[in-house]
C-alpha positions as CSV (number, residue, x, y, z in Angstrom):
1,X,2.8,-10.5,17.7
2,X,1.8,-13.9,17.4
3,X,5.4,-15.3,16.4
4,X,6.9,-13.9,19.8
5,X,4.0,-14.8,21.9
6,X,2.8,-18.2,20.2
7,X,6.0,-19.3,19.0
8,X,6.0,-23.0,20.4
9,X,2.6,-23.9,19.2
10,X,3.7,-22.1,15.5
11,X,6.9,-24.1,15.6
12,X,4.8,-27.5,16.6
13,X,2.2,-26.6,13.8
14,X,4.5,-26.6,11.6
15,X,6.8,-29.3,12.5
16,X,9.8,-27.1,13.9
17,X,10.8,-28.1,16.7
18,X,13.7,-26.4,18.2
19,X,13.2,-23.3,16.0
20,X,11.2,-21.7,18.4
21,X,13.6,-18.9,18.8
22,X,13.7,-18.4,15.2
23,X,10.4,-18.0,15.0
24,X,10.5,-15.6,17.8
25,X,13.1,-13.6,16.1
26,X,11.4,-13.1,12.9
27,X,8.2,-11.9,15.2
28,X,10.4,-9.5,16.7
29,X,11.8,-8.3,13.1
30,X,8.3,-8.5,11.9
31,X,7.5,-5.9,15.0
32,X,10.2,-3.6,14.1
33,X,9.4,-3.3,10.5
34,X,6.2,-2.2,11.0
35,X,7.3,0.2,13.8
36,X,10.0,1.6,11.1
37,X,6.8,1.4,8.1
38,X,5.1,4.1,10.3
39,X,7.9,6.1,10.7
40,X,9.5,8.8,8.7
41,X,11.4,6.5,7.0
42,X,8.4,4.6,5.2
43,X,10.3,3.3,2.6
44,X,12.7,1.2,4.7
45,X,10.3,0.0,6.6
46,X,8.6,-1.2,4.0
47,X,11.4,-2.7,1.7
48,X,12.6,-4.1,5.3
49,X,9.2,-5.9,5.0
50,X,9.5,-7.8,2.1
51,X,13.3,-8.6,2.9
52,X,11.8,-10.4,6.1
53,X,8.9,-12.2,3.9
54,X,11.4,-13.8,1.7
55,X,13.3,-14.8,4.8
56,X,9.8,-16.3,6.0
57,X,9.4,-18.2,2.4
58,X,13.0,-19.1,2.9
59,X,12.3,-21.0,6.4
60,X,9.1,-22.6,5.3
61,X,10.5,-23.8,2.7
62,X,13.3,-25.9,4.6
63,X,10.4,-27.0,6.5
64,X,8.3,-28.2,3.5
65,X,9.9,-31.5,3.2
66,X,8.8,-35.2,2.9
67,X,9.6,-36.1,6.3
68,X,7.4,-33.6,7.8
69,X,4.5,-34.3,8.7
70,X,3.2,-31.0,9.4
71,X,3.5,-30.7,5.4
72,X,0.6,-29.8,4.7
73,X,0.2,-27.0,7.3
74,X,3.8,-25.5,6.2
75,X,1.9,-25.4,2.6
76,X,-0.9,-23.8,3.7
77,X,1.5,-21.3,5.6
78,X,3.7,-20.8,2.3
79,X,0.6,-19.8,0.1
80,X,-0.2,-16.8,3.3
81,X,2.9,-15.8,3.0
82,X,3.8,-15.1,-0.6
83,X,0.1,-13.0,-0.7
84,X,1.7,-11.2,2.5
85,X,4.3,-11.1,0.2
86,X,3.3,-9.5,-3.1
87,X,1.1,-7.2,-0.7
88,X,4.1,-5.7,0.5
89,X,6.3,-5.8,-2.8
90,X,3.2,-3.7,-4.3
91,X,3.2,-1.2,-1.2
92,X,6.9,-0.9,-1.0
93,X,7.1,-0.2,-5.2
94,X,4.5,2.5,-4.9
95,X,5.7,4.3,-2.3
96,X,9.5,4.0,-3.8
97,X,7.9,5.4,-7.1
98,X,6.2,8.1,-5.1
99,X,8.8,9.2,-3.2
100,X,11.2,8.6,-6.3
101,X,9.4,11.9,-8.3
102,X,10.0,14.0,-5.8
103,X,7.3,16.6,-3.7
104,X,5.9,19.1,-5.5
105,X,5.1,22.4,-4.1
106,X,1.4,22.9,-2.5
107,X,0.8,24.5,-5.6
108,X,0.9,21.2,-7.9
109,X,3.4,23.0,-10.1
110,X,6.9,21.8,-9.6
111,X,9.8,24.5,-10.2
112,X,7.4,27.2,-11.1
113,X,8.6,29.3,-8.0
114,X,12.3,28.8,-8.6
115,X,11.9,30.0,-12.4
116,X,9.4,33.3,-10.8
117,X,12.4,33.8,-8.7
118,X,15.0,33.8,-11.0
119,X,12.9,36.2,-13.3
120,X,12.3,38.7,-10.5
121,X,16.1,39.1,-10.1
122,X,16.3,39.5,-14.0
123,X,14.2,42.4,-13.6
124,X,15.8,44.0,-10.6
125,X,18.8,44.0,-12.2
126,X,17.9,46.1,-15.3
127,X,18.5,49.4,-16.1
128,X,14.7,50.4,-16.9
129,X,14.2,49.4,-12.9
130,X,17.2,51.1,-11.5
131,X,15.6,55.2,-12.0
């Protein structure tokens, strides 16, 4: 929220100007993932996430040059942002590895009901159960 509604004074700390609507922009995509991370679709949000960080590190990065001389803040914002960062790389890995094995059943045992199943219909099809 910051980054849409405090984007001159972020562009001016950082020694941006004229990227206000950048900055802006990545507040609204910021927004949006986290909108999408509480969704259904956790993963994408999520993965979305760290896409947009790296887009973040990108931007800093262009701006953490010699001739700035709000170096020193862009630093500062460079270290928050690859913690963000590897925050979100860790959440989106764990929840891809969780969703990645699959749901078990509420029973903890995966595929025990399909094998009971198949069993059952073994059985019914016998001749000892057909008298």
């Amino acid at each position: 929220m910051a980054e849409l509604i405090a984007s001159e004074r972020i562009a001016r700390a950082l020694g941006m100007p004229g990227k206000e609507g950048v900055i802006r922009a990545y507040g609204a995509r910021e927004v949006s993932s986290r909108i999408l991370s509480l969704s259904a679709d956790k993963q994408s949000g999520l993965w979305s996430r760290v896409a947009g960080d790296g887009l973040d590190i990108g931007t800093l990065l262009w701006a953490f040059r010699h001739d700035n001389p709000k170096r020193d803040n862009v630093g500062l914002a460079l270290v928050l942002v690859a913690g963000v960062t590897l925050i979100d790389l860790l959440t989106a890995q764990t929840v891809s590895a969780r969703h990645a094995r699959g749901r078990p059943n509420r029973s903890g045992f995966r595929g025990v009901l399909k094998r009971c199943g198949g069993l059952a219909r073994k059985d019914m099809s016998s001749p000892a159960t057909q008298n």
